[in-house]
Backbone as CSV, one residue per row, in Angstrom:
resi,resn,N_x,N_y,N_z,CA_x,CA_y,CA_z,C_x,C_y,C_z
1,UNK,16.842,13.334,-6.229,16.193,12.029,-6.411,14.677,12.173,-6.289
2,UNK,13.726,11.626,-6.978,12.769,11.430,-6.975,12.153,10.013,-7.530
3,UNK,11.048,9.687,-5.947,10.355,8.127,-6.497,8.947,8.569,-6.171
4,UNK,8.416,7.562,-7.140,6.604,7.442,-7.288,6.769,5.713,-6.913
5,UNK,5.326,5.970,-5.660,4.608,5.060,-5.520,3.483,4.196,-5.423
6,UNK,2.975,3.381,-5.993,1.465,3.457,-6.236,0.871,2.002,-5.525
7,UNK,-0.389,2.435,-4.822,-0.590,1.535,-3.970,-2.311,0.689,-4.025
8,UNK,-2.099,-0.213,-4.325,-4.054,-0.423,-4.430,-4.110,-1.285,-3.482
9,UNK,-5.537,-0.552,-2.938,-5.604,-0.933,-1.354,-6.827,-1.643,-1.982
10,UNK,-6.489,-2.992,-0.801,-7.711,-3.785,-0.543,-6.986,-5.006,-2.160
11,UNK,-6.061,-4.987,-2.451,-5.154,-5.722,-3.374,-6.100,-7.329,-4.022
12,UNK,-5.833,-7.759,-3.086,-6.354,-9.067,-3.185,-7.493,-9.332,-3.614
13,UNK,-8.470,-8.143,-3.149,-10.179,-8.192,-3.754,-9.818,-7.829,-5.265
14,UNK,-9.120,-6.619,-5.166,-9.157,-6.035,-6.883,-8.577,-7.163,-7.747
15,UNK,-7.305,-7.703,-7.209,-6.977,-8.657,-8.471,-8.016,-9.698,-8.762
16,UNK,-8.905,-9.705,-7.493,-9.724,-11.315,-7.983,-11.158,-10.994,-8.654
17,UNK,-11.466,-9.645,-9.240,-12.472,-9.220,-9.217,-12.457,-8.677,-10.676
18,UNK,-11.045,-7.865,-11.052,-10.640,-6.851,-12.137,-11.144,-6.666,-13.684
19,UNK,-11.142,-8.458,-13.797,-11.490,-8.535,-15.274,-13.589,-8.847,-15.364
20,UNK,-13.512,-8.871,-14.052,-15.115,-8.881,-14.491,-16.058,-7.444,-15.095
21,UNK,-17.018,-7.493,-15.543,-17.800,-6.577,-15.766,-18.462,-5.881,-14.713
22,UNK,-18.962,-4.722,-14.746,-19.721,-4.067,-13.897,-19.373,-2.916,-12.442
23,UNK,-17.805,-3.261,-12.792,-17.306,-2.564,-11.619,-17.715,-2.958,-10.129
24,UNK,-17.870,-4.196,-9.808,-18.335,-4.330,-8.394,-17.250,-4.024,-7.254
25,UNK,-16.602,-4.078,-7.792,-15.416,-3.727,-6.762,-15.786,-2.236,-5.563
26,UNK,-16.444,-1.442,-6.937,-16.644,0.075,-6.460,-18.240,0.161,-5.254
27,UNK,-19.024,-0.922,-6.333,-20.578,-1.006,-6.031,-20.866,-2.022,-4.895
28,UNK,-20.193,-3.014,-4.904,-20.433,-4.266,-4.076,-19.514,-4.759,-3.242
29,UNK,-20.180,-5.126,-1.856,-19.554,-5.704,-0.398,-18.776,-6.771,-1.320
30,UNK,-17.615,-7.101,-1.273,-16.730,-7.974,-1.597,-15.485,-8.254,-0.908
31,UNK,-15.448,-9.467,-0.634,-14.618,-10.415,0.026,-13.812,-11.685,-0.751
32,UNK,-12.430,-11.472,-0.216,-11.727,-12.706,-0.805,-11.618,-13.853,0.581
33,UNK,-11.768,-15.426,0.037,-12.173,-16.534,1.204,-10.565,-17.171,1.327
34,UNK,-9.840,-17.865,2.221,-8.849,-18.019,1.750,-9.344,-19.654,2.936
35,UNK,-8.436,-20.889,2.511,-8.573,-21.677,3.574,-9.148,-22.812,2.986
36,UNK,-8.864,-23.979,3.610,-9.185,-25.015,3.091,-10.860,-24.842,3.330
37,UNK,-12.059,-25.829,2.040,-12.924,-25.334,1.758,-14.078,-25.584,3.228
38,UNK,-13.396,-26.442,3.811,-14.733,-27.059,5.140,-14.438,-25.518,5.952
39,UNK,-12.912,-24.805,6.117,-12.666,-23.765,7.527,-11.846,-22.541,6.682
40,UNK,-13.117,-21.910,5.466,-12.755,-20.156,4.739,-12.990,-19.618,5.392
41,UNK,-11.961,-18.728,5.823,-12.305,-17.366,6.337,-11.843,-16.383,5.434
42,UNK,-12.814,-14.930,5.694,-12.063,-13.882,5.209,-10.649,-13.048,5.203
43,UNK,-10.027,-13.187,4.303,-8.762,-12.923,3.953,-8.679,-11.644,3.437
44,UNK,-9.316,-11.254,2.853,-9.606,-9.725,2.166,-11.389,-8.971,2.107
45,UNK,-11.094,-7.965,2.535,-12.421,-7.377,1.782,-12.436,-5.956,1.103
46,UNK,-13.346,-5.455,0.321,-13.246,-3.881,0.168,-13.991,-3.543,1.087
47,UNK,-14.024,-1.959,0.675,-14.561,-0.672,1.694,-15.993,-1.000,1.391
48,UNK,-16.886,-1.520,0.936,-18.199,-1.550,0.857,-18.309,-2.741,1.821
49,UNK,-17.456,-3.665,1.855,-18.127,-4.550,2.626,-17.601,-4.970,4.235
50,UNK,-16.584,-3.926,4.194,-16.398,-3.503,6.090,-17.393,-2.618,6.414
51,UNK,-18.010,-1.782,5.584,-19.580,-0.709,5.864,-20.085,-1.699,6.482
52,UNK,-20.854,-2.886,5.605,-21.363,-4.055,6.101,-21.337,-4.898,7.564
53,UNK,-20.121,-4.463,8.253,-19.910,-5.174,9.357,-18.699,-6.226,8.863
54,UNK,-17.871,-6.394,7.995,-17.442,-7.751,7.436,-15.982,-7.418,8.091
55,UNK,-15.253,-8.302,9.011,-13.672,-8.157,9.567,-13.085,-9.539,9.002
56,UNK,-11.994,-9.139,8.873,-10.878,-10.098,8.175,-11.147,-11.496,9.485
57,UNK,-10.924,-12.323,8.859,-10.756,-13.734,9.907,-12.164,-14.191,9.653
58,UNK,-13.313,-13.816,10.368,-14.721,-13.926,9.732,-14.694,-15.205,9.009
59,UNK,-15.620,-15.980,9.489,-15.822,-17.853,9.263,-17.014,-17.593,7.915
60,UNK,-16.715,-18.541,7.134,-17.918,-18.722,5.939,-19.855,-18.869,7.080
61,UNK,-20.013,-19.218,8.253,-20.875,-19.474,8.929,-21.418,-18.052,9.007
62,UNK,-20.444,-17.416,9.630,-21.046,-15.949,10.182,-21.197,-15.056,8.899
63,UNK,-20.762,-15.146,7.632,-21.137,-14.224,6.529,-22.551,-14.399,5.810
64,UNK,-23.278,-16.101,6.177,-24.124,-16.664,5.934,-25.326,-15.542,6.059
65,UNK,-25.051,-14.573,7.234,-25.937,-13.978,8.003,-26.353,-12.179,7.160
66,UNK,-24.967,-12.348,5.953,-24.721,-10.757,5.391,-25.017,-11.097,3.731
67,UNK,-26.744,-11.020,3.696,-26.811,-10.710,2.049,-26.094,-10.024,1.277
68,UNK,-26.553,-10.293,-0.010,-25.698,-9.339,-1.064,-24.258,-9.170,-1.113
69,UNK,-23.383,-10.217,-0.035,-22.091,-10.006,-0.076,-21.492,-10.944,-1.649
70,UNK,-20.341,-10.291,-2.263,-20.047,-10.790,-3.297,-18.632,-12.019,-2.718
71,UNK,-18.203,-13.063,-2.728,-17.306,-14.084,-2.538,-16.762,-14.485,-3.604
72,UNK,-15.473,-14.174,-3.168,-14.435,-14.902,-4.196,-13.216,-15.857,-3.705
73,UNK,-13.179,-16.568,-4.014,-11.798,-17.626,-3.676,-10.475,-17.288,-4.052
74,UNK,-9.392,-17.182,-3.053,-8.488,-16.254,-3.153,-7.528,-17.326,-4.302
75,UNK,-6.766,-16.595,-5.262,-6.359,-17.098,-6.021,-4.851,-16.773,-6.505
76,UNK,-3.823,-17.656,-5.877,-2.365,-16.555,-6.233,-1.825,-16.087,-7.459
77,UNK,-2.708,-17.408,-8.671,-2.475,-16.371,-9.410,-2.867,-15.532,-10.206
78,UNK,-4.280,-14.653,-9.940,-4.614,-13.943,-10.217,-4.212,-12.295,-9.328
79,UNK,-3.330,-12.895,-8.169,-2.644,-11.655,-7.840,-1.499,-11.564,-8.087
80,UNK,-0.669,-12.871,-8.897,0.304,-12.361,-10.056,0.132,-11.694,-10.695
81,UNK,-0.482,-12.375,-11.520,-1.097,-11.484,-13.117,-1.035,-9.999,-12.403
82,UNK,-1.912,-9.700,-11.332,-2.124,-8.434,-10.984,-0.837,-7.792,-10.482
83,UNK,-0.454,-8.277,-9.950,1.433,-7.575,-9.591,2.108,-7.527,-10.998
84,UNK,1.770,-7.953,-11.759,2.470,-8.141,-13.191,2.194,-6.613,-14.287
85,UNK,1.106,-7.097,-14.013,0.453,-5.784,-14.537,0.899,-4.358,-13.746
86,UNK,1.133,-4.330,-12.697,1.442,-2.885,-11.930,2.909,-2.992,-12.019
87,UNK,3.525,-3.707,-12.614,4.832,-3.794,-12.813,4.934,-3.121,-14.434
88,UNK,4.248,-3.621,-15.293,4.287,-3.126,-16.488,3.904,-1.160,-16.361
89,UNK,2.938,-0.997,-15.180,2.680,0.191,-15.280,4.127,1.287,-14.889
90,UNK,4.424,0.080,-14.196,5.868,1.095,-13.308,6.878,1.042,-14.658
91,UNK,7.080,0.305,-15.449,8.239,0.170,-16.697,7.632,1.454,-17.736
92,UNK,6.475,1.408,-17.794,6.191,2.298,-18.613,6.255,4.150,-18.315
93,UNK,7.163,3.894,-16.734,7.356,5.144,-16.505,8.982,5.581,-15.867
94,UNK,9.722,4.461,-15.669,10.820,4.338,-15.538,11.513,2.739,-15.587
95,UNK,12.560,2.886,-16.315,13.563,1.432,-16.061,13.780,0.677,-14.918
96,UNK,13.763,1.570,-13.721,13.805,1.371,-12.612,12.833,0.865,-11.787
97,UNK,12.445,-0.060,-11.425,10.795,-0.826,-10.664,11.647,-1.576,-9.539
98,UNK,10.485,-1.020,-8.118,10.856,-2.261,-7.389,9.417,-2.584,-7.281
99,UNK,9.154,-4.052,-7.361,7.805,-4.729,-6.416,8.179,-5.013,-4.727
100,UNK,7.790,-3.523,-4.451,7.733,-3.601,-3.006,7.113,-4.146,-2.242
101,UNK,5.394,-4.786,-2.824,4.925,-5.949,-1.899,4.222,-5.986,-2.656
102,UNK,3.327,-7.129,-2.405,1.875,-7.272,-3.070,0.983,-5.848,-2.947
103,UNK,0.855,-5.350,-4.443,-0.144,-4.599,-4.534,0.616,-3.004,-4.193
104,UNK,1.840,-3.230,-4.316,2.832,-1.969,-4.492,4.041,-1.987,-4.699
105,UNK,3.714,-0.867,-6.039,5.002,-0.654,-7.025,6.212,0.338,-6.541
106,UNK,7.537,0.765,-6.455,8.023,1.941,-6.538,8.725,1.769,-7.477
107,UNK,8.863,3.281,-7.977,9.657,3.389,-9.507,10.698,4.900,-8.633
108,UNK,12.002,4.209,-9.529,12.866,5.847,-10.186,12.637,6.712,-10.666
109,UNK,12.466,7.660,-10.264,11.481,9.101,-11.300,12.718,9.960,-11.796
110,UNK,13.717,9.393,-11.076,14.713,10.479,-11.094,14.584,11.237,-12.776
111,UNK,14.591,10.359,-13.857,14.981,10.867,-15.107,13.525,11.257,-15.983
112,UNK,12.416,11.327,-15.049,11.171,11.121,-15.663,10.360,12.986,-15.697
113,UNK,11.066,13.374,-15.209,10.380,15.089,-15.260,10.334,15.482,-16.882
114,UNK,12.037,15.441,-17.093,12.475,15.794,-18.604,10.807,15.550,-19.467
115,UNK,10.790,14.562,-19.158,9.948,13.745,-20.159,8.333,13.779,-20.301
116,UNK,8.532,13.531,-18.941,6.595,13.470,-18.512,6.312,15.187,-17.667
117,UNK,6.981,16.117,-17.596,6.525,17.088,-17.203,6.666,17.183,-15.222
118,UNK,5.896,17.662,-14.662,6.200,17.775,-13.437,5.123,16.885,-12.334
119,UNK,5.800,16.838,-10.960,5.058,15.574,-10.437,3.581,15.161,-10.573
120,UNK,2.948,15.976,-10.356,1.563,15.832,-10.252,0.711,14.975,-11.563
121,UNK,1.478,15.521,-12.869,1.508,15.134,-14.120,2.043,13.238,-14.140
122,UNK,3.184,12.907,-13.656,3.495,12.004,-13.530,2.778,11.023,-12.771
123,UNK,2.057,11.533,-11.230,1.566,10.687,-10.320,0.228,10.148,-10.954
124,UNK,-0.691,11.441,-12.668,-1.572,11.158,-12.954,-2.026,10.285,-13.774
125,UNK,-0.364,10.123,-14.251,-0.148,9.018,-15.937,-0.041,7.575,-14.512
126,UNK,0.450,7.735,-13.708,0.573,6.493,-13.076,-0.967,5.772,-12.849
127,UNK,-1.338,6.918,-12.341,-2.863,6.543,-11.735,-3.632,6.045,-12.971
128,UNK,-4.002,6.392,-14.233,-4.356,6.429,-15.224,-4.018,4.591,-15.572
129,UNK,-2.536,4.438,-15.493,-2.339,3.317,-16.544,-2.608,2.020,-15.531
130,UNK,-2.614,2.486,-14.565,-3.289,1.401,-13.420,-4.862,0.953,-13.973
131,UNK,-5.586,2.147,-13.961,-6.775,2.238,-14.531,-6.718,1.276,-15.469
132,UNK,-6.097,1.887,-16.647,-6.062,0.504,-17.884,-6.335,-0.793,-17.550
133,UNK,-5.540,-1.134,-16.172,-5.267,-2.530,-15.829,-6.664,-3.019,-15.326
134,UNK,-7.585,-2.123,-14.635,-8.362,-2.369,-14.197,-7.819,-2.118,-12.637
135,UNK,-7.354,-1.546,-12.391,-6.780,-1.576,-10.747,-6.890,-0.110,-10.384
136,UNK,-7.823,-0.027,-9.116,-7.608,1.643,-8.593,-6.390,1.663,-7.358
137,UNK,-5.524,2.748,-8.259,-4.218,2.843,-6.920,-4.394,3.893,-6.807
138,UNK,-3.262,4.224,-5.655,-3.483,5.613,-5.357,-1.784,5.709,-4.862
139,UNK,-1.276,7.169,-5.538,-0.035,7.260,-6.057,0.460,8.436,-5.060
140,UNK,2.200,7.851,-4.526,2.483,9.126,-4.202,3.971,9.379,-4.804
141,UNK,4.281,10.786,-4.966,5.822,10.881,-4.804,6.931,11.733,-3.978
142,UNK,7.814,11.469,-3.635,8.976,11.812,-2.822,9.865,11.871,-3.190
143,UNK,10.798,12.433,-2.414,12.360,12.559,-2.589,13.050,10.821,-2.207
144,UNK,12.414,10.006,-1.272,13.007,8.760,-1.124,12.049,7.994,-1.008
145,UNK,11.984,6.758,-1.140,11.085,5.291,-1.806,10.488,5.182,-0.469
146,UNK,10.871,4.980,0.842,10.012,4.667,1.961,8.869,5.985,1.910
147,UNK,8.835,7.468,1.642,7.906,8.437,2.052,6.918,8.234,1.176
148,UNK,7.483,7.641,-0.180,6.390,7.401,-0.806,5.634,6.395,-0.827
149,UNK,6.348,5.225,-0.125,5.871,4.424,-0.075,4.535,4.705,0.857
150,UNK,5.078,4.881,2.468,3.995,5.305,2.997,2.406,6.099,2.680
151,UNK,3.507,7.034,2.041,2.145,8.060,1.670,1.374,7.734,0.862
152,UNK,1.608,6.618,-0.179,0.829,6.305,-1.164,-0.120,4.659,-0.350
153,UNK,0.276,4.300,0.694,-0.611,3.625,1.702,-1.634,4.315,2.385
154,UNK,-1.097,5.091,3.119,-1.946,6.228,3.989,-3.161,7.508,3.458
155,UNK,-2.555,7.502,2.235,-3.351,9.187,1.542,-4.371,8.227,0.360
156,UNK,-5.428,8.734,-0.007,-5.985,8.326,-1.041,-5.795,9.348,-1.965
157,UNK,-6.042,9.188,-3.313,-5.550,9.609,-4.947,-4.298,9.976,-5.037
158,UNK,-3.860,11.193,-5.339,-2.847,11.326,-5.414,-2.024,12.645,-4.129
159,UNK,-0.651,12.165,-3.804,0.234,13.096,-3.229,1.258,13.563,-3.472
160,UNK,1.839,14.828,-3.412,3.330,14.964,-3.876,3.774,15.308,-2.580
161,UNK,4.684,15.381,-2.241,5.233,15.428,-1.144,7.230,16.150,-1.729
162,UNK,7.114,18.026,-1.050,7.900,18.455,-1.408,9.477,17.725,-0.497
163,UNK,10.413,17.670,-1.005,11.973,17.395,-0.372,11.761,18.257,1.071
164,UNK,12.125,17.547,1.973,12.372,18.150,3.494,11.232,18.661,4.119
165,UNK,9.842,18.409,3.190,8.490,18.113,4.117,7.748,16.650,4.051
166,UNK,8.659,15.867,4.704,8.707,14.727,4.406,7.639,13.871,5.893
167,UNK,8.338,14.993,6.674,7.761,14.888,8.529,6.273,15.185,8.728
168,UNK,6.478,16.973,7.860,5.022,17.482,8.211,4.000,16.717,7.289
169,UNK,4.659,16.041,6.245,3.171,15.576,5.029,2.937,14.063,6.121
170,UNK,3.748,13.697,6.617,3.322,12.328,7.045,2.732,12.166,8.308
171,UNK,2.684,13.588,9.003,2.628,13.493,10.632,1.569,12.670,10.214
172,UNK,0.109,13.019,9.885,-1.104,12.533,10.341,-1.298,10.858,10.171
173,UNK,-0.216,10.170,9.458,-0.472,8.933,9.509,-0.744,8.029,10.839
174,UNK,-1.671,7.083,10.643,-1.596,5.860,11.471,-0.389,5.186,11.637
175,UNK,0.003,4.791,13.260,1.390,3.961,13.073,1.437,2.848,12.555
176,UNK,0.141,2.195,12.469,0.284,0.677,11.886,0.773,1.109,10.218
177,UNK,0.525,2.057,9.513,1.062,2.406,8.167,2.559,1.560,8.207
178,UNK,3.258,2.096,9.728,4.908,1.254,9.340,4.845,-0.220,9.671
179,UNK,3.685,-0.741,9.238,4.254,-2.609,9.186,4.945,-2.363,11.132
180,UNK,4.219,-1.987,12.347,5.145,-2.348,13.187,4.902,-3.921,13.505
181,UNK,5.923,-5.057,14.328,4.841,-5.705,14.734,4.155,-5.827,15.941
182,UNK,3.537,-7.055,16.203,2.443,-6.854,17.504,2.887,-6.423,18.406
183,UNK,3.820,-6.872,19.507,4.085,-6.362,20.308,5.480,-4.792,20.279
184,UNK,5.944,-4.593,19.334,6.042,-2.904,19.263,4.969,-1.976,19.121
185,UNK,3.711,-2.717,18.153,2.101,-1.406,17.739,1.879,-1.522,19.710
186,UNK,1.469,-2.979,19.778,1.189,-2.589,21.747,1.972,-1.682,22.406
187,UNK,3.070,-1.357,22.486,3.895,-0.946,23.250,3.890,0.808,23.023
188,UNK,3.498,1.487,21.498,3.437,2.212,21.129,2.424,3.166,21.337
189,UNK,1.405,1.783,21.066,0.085,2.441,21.780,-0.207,2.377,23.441
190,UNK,0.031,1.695,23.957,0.359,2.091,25.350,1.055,3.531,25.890
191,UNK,1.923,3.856,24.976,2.638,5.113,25.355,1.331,6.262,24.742
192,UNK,0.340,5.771,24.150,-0.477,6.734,23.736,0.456,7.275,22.171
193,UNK,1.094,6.420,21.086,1.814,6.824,19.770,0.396,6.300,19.128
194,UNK,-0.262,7.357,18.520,-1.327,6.606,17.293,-0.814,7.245,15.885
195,UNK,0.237,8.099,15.836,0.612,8.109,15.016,2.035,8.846,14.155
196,UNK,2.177,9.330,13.178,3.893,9.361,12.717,4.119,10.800,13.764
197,UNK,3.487,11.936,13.709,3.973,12.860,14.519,4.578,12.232,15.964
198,UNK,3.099,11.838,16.433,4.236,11.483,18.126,4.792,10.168,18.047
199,UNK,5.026,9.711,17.375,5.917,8.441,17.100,7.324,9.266,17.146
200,UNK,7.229,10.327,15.711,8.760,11.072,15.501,8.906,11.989,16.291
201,UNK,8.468,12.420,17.464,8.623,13.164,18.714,9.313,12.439,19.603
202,UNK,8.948,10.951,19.719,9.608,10.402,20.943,10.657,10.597,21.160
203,UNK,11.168,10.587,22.710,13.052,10.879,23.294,13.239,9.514,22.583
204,UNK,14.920,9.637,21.854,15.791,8.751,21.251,16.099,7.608,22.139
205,UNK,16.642,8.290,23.534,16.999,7.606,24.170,15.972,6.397,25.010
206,UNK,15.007,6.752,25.338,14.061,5.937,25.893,13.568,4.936,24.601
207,UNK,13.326,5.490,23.342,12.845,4.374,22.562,14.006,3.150,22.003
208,UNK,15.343,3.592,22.292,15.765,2.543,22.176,16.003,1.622,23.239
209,UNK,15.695,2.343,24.587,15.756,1.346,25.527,14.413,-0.055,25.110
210,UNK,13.244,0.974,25.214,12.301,-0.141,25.353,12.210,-0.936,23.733
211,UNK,12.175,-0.042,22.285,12.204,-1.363,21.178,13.800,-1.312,20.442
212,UNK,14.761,-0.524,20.656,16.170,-1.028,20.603,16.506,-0.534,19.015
213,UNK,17.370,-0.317,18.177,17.413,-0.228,17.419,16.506,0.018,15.653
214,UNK,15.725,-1.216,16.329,14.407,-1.117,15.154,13.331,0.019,15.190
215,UNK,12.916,0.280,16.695,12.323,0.939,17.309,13.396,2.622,16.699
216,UNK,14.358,3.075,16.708,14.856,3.706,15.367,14.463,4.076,14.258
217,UNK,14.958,2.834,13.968,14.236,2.810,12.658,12.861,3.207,12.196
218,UNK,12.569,2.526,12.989,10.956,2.696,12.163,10.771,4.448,12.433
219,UNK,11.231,5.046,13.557,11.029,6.448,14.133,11.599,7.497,13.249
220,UNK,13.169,6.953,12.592,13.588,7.531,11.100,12.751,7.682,9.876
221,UNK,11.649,5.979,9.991,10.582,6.396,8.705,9.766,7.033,8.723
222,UNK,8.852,7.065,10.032,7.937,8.323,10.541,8.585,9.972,10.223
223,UNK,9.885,9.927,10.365,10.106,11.486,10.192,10.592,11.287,8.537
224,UNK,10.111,10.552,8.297,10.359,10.674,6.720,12.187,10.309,6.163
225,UNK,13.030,10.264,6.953,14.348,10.674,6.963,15.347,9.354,6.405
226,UNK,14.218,8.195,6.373,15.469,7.342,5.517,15.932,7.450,4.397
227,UNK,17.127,7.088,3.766,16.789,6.702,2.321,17.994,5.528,2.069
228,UNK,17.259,5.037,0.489,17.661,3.879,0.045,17.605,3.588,-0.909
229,UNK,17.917,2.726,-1.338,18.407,2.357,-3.362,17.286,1.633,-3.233
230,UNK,16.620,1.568,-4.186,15.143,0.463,-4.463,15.405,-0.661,-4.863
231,UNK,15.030,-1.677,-4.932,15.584,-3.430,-5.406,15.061,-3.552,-6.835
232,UNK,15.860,-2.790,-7.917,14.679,-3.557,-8.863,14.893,-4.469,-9.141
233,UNK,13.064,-4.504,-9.841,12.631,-6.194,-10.341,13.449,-6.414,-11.746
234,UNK,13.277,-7.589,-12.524,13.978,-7.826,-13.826,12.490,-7.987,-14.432
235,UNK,12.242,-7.578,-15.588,10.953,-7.618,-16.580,10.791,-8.709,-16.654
236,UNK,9.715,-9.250,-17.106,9.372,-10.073,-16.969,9.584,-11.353,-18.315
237,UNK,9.834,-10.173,-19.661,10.188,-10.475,-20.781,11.866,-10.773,-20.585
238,UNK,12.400,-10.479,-19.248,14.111,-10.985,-19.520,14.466,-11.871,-18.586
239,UNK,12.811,-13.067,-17.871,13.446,-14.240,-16.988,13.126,-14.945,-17.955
């Protein structure tokens, strides 16, 4: 089995930004506002404009204070369109698509070597037709849909990730990569876990005492070791 996953970080800025000219996305502090118009706060930003000092939550008052920042009003559906589009990219490389969240695709690769040649080749046509869209992702692939999923969160451009080095490619991740929530990331980091290695080190037995089953789980995705059938989506041309 093999899945590709492709991930564009900072989602919400790129879709609201994509079709403009000039590439600011790359060049310019940019922020998406979300919130009724008297109490916007920041909801999204790119990497130019956390340089800036700019953190998510951040009141329209206190940005007053950060020239040259670019503002956009968050718009759902211009991060359709944009999930739409990374959906078309995933069809154009297998039948198989799941929309795993906003702003990430996984596809079936299983039947896609024959065709498109070998991974690296594949992760580059992915990256590429994103491009088209106007969207920079950054692509990974695996033997199962969660490693890639991760890795294509965690790694920038592209990763392949061989079958049964699923542990060692992921040790260096951040634990927040697994969606934990608040009080498991506290609890994790208290034990001193910042990330997938000593996360997937922990004794079995103690982590299910203190987060129970899930706390498992998530310790199965750190060592790379789940797997699962992907949900696909239906095209969009057959609702």
């Amino acid at each position: 089995m093999l899945f590709g996953c492709i991930h564009i970080p900072d989602f919400s800025v790129q879709a609201s930004v994509r079709h403009e000219r000039g590439g600011i996305f790359k060049t310019n502090p940019v922020i998406v506002l979300d919130g009724p118009d008297s109490r916007q706060k920041v909801f999204a930003c790119n990497a130019a404009a956390r340089q800036h000092g700019i953190e998510i939550g951040m009141t329209r008052a206190q940005l007053q204070l950060l020239p040259g920042v670019v503002t956009r009003k968050r718009r759902a559906e211009e991060e359709a369109e944009a999930q739409a589009a990374l959906m078309d990219c995933g069809y154009a490389l297998s039948s198989k698509v799941e929309s795993t969240c906003p702003g990430a695709v996984i596809v079936d690769l299983s039947r896609a070597g024959r065709l498109m040649g070998p991974p690296s080749s594949i992760a580059r046509k992915f990256v590429d037709l994103a491009a088209e869209c106007n969207l920079q992702g950054q692509v990974s692939i695996a033997a199962n849909p969660d490693s890639a999923f991760h890795a294509a969160r965690g790694f920038g451009g592209v990763t392949i990730i061989r079958p049964g080095k699923e542990a060692d490619r992921l040790a260096s991740l951040p634990v927040e990569i697994l969606n934990p929530n608040r009080e498991e990331l506290e609890t994790l980091l208290n034990w001193g876990i910042t990330n997938f290695q000593s996360f997937a080190d922990l004794p079995v037995i103690s982590l299910i005492k203190r987060l129970g089953q899930r706390g498992l789980y998530l310790q199965e995705l750190a060592r790379g070791k789940t797997h699962r059938e992907i949900v696909p989506s239906v095209p969009l041309a057959e609702v």
